[in-house]
C-alpha positions as a Markdown table, in Angstrom:
| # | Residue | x | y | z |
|---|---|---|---|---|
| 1 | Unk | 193.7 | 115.1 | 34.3 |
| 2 | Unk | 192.5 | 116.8 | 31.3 |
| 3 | Unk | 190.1 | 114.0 | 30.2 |
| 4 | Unk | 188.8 | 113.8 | 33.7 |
| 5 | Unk | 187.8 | 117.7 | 33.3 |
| 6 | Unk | 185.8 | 117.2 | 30.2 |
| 7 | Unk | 183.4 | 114.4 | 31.6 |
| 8 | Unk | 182.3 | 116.1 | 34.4 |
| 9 | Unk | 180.4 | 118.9 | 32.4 |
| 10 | Unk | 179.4 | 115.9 | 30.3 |
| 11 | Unk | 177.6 | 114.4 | 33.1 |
| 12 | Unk | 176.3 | 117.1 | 35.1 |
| 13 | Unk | 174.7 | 118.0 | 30.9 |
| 14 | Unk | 173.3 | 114.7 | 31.4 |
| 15 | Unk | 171.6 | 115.1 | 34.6 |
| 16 | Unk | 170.2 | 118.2 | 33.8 |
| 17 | Unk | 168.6 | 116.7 | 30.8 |
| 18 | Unk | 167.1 | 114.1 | 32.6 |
| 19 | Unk | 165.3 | 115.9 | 35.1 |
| 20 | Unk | 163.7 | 118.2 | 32.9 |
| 21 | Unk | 162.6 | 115.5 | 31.3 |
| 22 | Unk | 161.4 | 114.0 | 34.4 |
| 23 | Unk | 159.6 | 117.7 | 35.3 |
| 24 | Unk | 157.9 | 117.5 | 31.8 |
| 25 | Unk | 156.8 | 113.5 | 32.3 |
| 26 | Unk | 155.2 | 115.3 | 35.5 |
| 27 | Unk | 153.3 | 118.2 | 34.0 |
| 28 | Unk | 152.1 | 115.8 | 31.3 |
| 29 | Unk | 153.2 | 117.3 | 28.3 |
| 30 | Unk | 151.5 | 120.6 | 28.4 |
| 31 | Unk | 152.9 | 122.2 | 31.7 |
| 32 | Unk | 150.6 | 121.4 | 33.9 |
| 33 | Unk | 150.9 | 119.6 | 36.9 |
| 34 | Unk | 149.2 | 116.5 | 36.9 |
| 35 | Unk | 148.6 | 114.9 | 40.0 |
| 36 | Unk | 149.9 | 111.3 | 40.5 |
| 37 | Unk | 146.4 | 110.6 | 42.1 |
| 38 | Unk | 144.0 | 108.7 | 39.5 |
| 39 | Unk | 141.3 | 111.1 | 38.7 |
| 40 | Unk | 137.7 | 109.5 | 38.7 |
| 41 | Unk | 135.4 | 110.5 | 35.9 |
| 42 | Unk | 131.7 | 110.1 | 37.1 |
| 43 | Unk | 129.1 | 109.0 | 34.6 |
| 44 | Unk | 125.9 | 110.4 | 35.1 |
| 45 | Unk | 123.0 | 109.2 | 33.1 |
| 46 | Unk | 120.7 | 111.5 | 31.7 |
| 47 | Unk | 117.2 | 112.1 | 34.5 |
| 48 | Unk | 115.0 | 109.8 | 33.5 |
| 49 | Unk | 111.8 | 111.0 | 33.1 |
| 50 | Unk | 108.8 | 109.7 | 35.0 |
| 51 | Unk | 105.4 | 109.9 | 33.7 |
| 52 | Unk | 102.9 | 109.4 | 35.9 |
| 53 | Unk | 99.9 | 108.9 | 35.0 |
| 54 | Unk | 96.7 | 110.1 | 37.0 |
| 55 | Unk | 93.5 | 108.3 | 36.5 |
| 56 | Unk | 90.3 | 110.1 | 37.4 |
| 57 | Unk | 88.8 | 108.8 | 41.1 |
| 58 | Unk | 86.4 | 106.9 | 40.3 |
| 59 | Unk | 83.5 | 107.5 | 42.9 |
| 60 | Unk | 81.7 | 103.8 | 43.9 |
| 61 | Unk | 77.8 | 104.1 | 44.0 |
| 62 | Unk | 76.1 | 101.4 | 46.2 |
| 63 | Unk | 72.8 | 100.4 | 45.0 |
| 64 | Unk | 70.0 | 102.4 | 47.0 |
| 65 | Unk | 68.7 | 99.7 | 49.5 |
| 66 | Unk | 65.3 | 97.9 | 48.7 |
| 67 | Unk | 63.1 | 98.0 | 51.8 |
| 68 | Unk | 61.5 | 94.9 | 52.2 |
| 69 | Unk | 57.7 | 94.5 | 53.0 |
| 70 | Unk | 56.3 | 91.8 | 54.8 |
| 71 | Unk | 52.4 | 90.9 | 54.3 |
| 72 | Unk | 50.7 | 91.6 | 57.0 |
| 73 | Unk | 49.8 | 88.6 | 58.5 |
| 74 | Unk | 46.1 | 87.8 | 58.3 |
| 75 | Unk | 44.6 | 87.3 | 62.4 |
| 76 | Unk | 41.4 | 85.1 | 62.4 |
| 77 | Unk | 39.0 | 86.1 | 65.2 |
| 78 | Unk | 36.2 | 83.9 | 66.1 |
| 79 | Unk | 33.0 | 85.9 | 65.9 |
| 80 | Unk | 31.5 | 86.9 | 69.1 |
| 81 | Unk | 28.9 | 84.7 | 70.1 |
| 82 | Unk | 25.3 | 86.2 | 69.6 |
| 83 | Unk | 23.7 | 87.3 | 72.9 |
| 84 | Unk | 20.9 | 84.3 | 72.8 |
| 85 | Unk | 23.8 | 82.0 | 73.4 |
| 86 | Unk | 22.3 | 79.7 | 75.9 |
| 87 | Unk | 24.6 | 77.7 | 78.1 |
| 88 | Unk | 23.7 | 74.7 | 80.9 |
| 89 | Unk | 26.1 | 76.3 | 83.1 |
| 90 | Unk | 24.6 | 79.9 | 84.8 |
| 91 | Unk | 26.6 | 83.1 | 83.9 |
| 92 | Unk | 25.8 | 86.1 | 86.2 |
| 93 | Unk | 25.5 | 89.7 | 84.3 |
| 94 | Unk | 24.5 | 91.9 | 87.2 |
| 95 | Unk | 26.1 | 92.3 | 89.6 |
| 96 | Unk | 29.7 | 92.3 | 88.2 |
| 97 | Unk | 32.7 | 91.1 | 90.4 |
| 98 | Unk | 34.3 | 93.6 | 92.7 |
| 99 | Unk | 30.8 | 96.0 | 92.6 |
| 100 | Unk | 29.9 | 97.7 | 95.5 |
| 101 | Unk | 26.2 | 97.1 | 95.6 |
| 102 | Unk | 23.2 | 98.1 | 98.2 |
| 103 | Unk | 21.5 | 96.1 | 100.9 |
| 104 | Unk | 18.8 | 95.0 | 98.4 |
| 105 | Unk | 19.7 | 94.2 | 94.6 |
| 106 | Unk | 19.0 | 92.3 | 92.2 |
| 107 | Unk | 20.7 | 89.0 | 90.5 |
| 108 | Unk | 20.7 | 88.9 | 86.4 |
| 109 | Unk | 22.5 | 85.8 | 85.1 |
| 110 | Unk | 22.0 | 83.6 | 81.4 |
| 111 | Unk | 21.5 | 80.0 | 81.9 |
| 112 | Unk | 19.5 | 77.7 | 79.4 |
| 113 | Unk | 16.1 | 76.5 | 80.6 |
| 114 | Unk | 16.1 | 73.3 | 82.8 |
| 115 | Unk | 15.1 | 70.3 | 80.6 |
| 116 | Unk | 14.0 | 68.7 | 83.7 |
| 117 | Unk | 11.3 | 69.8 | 85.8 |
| 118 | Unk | 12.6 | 68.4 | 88.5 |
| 119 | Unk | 15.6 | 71.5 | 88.4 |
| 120 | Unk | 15.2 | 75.6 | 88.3 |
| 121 | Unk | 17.5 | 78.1 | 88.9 |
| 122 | Unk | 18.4 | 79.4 | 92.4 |
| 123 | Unk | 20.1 | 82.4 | 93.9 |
| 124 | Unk | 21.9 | 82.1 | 97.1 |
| 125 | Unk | 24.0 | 84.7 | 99.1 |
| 126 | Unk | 26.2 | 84.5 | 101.9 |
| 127 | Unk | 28.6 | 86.6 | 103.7 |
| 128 | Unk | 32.7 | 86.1 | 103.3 |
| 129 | Unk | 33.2 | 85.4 | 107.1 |
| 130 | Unk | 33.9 | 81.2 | 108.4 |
| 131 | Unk | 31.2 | 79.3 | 109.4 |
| 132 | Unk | 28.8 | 81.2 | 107.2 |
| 133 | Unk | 25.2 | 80.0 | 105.6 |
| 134 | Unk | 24.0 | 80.6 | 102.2 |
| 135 | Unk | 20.8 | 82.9 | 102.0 |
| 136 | Unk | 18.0 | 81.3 | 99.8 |
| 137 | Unk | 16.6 | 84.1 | 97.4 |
| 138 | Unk | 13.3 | 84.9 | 95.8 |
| 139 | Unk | 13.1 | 82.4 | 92.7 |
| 140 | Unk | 14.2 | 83.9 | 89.4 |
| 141 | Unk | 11.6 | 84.7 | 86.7 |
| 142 | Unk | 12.7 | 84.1 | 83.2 |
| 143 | Unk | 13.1 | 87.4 | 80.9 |
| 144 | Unk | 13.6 | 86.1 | 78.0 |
| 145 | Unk | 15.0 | 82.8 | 76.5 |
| 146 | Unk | 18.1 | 82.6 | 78.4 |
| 147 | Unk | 17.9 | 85.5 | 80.8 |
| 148 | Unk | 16.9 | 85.0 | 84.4 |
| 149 | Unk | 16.2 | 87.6 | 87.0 |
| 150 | Unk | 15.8 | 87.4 | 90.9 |
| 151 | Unk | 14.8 | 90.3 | 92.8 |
| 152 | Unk | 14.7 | 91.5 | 95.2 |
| 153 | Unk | 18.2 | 89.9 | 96.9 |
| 154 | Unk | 19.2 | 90.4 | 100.3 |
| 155 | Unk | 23.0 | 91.5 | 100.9 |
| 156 | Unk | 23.3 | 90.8 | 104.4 |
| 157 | Unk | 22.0 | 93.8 | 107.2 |
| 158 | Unk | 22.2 | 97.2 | 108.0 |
| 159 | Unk | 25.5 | 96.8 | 109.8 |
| 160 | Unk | 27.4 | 94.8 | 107.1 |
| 161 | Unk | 28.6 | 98.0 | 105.0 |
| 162 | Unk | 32.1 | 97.6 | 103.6 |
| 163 | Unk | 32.0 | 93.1 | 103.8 |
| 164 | Unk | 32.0 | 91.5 | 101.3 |
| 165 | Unk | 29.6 | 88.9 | 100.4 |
| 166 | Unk | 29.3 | 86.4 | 97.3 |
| 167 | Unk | 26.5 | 86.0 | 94.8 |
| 168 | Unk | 25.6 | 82.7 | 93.5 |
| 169 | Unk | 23.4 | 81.6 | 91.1 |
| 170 | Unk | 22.8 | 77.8 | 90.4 |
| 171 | Unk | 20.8 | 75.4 | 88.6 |
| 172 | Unk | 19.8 | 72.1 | 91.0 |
| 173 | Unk | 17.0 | 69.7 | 91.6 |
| 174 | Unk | 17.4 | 70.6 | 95.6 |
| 175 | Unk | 13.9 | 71.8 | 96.9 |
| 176 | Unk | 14.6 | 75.1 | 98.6 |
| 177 | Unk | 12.7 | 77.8 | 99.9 |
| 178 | Unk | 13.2 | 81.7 | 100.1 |
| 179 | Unk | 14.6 | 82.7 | 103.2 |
| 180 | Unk | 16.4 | 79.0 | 104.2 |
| 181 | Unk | 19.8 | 79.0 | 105.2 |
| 182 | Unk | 22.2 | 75.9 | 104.0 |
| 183 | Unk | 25.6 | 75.5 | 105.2 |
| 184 | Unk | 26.9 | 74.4 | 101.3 |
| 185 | Unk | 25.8 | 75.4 | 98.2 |
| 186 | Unk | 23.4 | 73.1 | 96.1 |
| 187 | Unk | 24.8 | 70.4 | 94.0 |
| 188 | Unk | 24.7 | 71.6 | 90.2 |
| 189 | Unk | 26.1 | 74.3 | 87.5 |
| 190 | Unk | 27.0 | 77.4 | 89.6 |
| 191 | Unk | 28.8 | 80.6 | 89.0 |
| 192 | Unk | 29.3 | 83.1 | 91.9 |
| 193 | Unk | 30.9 | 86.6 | 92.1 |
| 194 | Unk | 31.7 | 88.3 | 95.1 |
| 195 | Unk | 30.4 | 91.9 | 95.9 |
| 196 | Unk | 31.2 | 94.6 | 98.5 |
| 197 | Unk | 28.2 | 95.8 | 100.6 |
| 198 | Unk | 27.6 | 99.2 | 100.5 |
C-alpha cells in the first residue's frame, strides 16, 4: 500500500509535465499562440514602372490639288459666203417668211442669170385656199449681178386681209404673161415663202 502511494504523485508529476509542454509546443516557444492554421505569406513584386512614351501627332498635309486646264478646243467656221454668191436656184430676200405685207409689194430674190435665153425669172402669187391659181407678176428687172427685183406684186384684193398667200419666184423656159393665172407652178428652180396679207 505504501508503494502504491508514492506512484501516484509520480504520475500525476508526469502529466503535469507533459501538458505544459504541450501548452508551450502550442504557443510556439515564445508564448504566443500560434494558430494551427498555415499562415500564407503573399509576395508582392515591386510596381513595375511603365514608361510610356508620347510621340508628337504628327499632322498629314495632302498635296494642294493641281487644277487641270484643258485647251480650248479650236472651232472652224466656214467663212460666210460673200453677198455676190450667185446660185441657179432663186433665193427670195424680201419679203421674209411669216411677214405681214400690203396689197401691193414687191419681190427681191438672188438667182444667177439664165445661161439660156430661152429661160428668165418669174414671180408668181397665189392665195393658201384649195383650188387656187398662181398670179403671173410684172417680170423682174436685174439690179445687179445676182439680184432681181419685181414690182409692183399683187397680194390678192381688198377683202383678203389677214390670208395668207405664198410668194414664188422661179427660173423656167414657160412663156408667161403678167396677169395669167396657171393652176401649177412653172417647171424649174423655185423658192416660195408664204406671207400674211395685211
Amino acid at each position: 500500500m505504501r508503494g502504491k502511494g508514492r506512484i501516484l504523485p509520480v504520475m500525476a508529476l508526469l502529466a503535469a509535465l507533459m501538458a505544459t509542454g504541450l501548452a508551450v509546443a502550442a504557443c510556439g516557444g515564445d508564448g504566443q499562440e500560434t494558430s494551427p492554421t498555415a499562415s500564407l505569406t503573399a509576395v508582392v513584386s515591386p510596381t513595375q514602372q511603365v514608361t510610356q512614351t508620347q510621340s508628337p501627332p504628327t499632322e498629314t498635309v495632302s498635296p494642294t490639288p493641281t487644277e487641270s486646264v484643258s485647251p480650248t478646243a479650236t472651232v472652224s467656221v466656214s467663212p460666210t459666203p460673200p453677198e455676190d454668191t450667185c446660185s441657179d436656184t432663186p433665193k427670195i430676200l424680201r419679203p421674209q417668211p411669216g411677214e405681214t405685207v400690203p396689197m401691193e409689194t414687191e419681190v427681191e430674190f438672188r438667182v444667177s442669170p439664165p445661161e439660156s435665153g430661152d429661160q428668165h425669172p418669174q414671180v408668181l402669187v397665189r392665195p393658201m385656199l384649195p383650188n387656187q391659181d398662181y398670179w403671173v407678176q410684172r417680170v423682174p428687172t436685174q439690179e445687179g449681178n445676182c439680184d432681181w427685183l419685181s414690182r409692183p406684186v399683187h397680194v390678192g384684193e381688198g377683202g383678203d386681209r389677214g390670208l395668207t398667200f405664198r410668194v414664188c419666184a422661179v427660173v423656167t423656159d414657160e412663156v408667161l404673161t403678167l396677169g395669167q393665172r396657171v393652176f401649177n407652178l412653172p417647171q424649174g428652180p423655185s423658192d416660195c415663202v408664204e406671207v400674211i396679207r395685211e
